[in-house]
GUKOLRO-653171 format. One record per residue: x, y, z of N, C-alpha, C, CB in turn. Coordinates in steps of 0.05 Angstrom, whole numbers, padded with zeros to 5 digits, always signed. Glycine has a CB too. Layout:
XYZXYZXYZXYZ/...
This chain:
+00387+00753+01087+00398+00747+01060+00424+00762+01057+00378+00754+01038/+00455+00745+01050+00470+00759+01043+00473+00780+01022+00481+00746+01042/+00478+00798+01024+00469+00819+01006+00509+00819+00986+00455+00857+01030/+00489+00816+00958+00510+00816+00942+00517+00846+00931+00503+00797+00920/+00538+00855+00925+00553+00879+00916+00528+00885+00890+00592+00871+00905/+00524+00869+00879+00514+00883+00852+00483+00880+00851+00529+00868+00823/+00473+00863+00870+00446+00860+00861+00421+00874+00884+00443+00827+00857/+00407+00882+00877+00384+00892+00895+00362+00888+00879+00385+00922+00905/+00350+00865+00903+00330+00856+00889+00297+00860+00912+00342+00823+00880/+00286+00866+00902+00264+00872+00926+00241+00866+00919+00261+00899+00936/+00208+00870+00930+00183+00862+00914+00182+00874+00890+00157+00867+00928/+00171+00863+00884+00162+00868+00849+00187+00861+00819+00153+00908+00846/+00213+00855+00835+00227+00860+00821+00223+00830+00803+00251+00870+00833/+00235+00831+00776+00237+00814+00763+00261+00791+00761+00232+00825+00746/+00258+00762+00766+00270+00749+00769+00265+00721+00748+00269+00750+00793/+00290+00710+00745+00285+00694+00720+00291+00660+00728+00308+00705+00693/+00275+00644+00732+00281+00608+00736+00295+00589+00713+00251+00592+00739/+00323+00581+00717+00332+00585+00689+00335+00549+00693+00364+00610+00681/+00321+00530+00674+00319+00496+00668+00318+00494+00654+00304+00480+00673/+00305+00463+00662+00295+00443+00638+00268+00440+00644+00311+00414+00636/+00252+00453+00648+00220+00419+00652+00219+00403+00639+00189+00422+00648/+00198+00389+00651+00199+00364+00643+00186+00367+00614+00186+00344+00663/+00197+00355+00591+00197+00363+00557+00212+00376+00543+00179+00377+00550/+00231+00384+00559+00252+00397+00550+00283+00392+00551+00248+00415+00559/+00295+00379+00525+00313+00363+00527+00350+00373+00532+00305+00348+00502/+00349+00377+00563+00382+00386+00560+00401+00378+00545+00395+00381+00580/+00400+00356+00533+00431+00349+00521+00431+00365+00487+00436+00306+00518/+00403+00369+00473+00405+00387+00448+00430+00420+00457+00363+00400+00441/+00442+00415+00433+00465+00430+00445+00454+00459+00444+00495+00427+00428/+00430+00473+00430+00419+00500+00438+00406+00503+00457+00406+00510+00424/+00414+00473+00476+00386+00477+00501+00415+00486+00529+00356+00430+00510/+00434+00490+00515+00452+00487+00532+00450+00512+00560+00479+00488+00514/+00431+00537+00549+00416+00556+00560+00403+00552+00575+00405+00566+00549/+00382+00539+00582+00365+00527+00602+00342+00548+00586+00376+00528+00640/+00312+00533+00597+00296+00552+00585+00285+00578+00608+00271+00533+00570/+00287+00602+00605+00289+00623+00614+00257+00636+00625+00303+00638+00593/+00244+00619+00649+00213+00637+00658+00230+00658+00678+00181+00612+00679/+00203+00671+00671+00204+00701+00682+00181+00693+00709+00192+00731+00654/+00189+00708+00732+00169+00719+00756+00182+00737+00766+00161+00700+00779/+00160+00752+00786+00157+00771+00806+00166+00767+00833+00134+00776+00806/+00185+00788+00849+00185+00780+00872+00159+00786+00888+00207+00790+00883/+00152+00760+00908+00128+00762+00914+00124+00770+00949+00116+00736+00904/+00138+00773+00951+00149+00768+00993+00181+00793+00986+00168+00710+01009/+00175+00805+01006+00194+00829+01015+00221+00802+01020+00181+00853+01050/+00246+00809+01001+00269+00786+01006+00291+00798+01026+00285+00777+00976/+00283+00823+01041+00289+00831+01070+00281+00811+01082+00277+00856+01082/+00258+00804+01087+00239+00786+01106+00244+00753+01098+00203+00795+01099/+00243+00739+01121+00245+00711+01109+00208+00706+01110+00269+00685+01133/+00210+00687+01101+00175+00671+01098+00185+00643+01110+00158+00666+01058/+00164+00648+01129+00165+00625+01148+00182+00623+01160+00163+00605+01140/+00193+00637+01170+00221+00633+01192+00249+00618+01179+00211+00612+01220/+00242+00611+01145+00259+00610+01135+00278+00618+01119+00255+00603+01134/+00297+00622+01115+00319+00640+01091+00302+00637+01068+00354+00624+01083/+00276+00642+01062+00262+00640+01029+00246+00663+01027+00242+00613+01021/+00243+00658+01002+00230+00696+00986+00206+00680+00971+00259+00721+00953/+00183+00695+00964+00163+00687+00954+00167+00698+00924+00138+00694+00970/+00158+00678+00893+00159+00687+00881+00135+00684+00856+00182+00685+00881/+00122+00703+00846+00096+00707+00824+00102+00689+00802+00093+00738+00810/+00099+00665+00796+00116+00650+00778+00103+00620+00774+00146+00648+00791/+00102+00617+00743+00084+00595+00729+00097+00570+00731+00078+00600+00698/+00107+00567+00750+00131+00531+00752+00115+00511+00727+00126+00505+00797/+00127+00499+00725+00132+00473+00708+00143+00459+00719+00146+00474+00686/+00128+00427+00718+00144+00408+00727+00170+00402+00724+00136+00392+00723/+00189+00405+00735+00219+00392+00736+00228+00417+00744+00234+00378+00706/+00224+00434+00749+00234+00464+00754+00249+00470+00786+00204+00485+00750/+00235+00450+00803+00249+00451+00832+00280+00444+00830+00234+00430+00854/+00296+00461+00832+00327+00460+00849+00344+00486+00818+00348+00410+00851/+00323+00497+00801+00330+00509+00780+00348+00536+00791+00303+00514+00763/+00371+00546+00784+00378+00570+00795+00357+00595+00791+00403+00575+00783/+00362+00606+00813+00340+00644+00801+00352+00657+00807+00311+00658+00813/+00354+00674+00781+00374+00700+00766+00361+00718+00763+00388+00698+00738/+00378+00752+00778+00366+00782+00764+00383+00776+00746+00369+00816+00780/+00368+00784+00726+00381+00794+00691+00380+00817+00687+00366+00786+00664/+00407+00834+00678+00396+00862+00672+00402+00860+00640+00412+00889+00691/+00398+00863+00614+00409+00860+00594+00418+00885+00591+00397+00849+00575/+00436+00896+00565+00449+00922+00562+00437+00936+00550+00471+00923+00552/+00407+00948+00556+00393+00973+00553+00375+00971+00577+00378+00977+00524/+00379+00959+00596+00368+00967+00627+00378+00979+00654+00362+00947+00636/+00369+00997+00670+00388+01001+00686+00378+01001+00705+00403+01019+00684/+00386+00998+00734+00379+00979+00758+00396+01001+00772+00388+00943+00758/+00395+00995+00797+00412+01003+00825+00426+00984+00835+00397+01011+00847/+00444+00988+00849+00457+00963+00860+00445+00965+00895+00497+00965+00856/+00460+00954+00906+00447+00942+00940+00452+00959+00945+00456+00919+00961/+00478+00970+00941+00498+00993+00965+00475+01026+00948+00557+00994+00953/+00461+01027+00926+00448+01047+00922+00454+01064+00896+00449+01060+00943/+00481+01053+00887+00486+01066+00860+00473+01064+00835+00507+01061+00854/+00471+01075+00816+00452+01066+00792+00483+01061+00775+00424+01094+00778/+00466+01039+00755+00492+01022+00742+00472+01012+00723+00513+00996+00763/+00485+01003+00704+00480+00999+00676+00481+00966+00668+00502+01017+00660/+00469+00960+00655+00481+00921+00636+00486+00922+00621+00468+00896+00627/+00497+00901+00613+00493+00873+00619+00502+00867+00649+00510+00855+00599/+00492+00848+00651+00490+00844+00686+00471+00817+00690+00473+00875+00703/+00480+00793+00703+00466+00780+00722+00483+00774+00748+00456+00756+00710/+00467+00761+00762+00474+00748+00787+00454+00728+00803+00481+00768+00803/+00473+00711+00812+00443+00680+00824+00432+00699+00855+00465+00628+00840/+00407+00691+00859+00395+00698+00870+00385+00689+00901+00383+00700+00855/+00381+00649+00888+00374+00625+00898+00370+00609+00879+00354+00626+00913/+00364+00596+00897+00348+00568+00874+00322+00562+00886+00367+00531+00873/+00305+00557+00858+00274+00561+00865+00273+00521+00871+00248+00579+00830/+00252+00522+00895+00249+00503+00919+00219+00494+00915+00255+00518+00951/+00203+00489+00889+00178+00490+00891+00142+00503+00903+00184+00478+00895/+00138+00505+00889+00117+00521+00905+00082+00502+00897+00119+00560+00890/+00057+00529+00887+00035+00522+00895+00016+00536+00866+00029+00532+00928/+00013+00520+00852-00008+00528+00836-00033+00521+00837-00003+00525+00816/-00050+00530+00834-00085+00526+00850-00099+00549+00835-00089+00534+00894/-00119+00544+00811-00130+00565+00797-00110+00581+00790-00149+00578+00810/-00117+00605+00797-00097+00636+00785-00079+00640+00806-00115+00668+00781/-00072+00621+00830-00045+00623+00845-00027+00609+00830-00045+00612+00873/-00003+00623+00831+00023+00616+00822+00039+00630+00846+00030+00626+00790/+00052+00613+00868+00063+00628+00879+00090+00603+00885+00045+00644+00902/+00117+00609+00879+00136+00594+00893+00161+00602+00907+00142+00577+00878/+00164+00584+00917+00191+00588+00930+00215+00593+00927+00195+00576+00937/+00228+00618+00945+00259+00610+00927+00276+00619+00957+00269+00636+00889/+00290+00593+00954+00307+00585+00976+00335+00609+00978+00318+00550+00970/+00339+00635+00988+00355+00648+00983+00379+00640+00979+00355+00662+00995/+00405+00659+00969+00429+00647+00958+00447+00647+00978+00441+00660+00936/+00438+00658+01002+00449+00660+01033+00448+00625+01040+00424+00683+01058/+00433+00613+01034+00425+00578+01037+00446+00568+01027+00397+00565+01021/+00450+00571+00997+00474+00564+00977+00495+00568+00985+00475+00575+00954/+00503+00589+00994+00527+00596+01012+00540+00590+01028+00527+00607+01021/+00517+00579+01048+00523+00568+01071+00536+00529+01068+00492+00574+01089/+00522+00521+01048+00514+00496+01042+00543+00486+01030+00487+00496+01021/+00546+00501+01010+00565+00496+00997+00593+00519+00989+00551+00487+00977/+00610+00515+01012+00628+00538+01010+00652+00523+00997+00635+00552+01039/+00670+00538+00971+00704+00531+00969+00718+00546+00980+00717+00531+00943/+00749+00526+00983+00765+00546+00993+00769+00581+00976+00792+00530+00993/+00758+00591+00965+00768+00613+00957+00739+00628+00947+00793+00608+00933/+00720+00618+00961+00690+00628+00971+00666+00624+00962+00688+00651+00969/+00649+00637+00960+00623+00621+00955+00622+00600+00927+00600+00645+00951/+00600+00584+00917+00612+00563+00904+00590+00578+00874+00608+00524+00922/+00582+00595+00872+00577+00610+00845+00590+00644+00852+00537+00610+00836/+00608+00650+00844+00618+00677+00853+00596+00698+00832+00657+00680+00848/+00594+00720+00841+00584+00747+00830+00600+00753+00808+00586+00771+00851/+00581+00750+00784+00605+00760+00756+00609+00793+00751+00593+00747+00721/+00621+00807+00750+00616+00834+00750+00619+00833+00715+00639+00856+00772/+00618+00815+00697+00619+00823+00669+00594+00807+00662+00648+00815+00651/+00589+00807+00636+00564+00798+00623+00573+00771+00616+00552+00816+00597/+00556+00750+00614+00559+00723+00607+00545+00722+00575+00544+00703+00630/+00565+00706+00566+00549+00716+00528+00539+00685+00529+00579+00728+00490/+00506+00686+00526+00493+00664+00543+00486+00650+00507+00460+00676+00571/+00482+00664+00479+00481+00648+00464+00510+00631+00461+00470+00660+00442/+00533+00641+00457+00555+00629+00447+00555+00605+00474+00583+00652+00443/+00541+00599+00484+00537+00573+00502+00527+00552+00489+00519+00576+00526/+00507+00571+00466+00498+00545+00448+00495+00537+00417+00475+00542+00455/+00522+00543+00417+00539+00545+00398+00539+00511+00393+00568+00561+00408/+00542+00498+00376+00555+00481+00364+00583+00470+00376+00557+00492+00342/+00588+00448+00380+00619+00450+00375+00628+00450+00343+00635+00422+00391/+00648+00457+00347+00662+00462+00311+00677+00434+00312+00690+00496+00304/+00670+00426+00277+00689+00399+00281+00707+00401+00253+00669+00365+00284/
């Protein structure tokens, strides 16, 4: 997994699947957010699973949820480490992967998430990867804002 400047993400850490499922209507302009589940990393994201670039993750999918981006969130009263080992402060996200479906069966919830090393590879611009690392905070309500008329 390409290792990003700001993020270190390892088991247990918390990771967020950010959509639509199915019932949930993107074009309402407060949905412009996507709706925000939370899981667990579930598989060491050093390690691939299954010989493939993917990380296992603790996480309640909903239908329509496969190809959803997955984001560390840090908001601005959390503080985290970065890859390289420094401790640093939020607001803070960065994409992770995109979650690839998984397996629910009784009290398993376990899915997939296709690392951002995949994304990378897949889809490069001339002037580099095709979601860059934001080093500032994204002000994620004023997304769902109204337009003013």
């Amino acid at each position: 997994m390409a290792k990003s400047p700001f993020s270190r993400v390892d088991i247990a850490s918390e990771l967020f699947v950010i959509g639509f499922p199915v019932g949930f209507d993107s074009l309402r302009a407060e949905a412009a957010i996507g709706v925000w589940c939370r899981g667990t990393v579930a598989w060491p994201p050093s390690l691939d699973w299954e010989g493939l670039p993917r990380m296992l993750l603790d996480f309640r999918a909903r239908e329509g949820q496969i190809g959803s981006p997955v984001v560390a969130y840090m908001d601005d009263v959390r503080a985290f480490t970065t890859s390289d080992g420094r401790p640093a402060e939020g607001p803070w996200w960065d994409l992770v992967g995109m979650y690839g479906g998984g397996t629910t069966s009784g009290d398993v919830n376990v899915g997939v998430v296709w690392k951002r090393s995949v994304i990378d590879d897949i889809v490069l611009l001339p002037d580099g990867p095709c979601v860059p690392h934001l080093d500032e905070a994204v002000d994620w309500l004023s997304l769902a804002e109204p337009p003013q008329s």
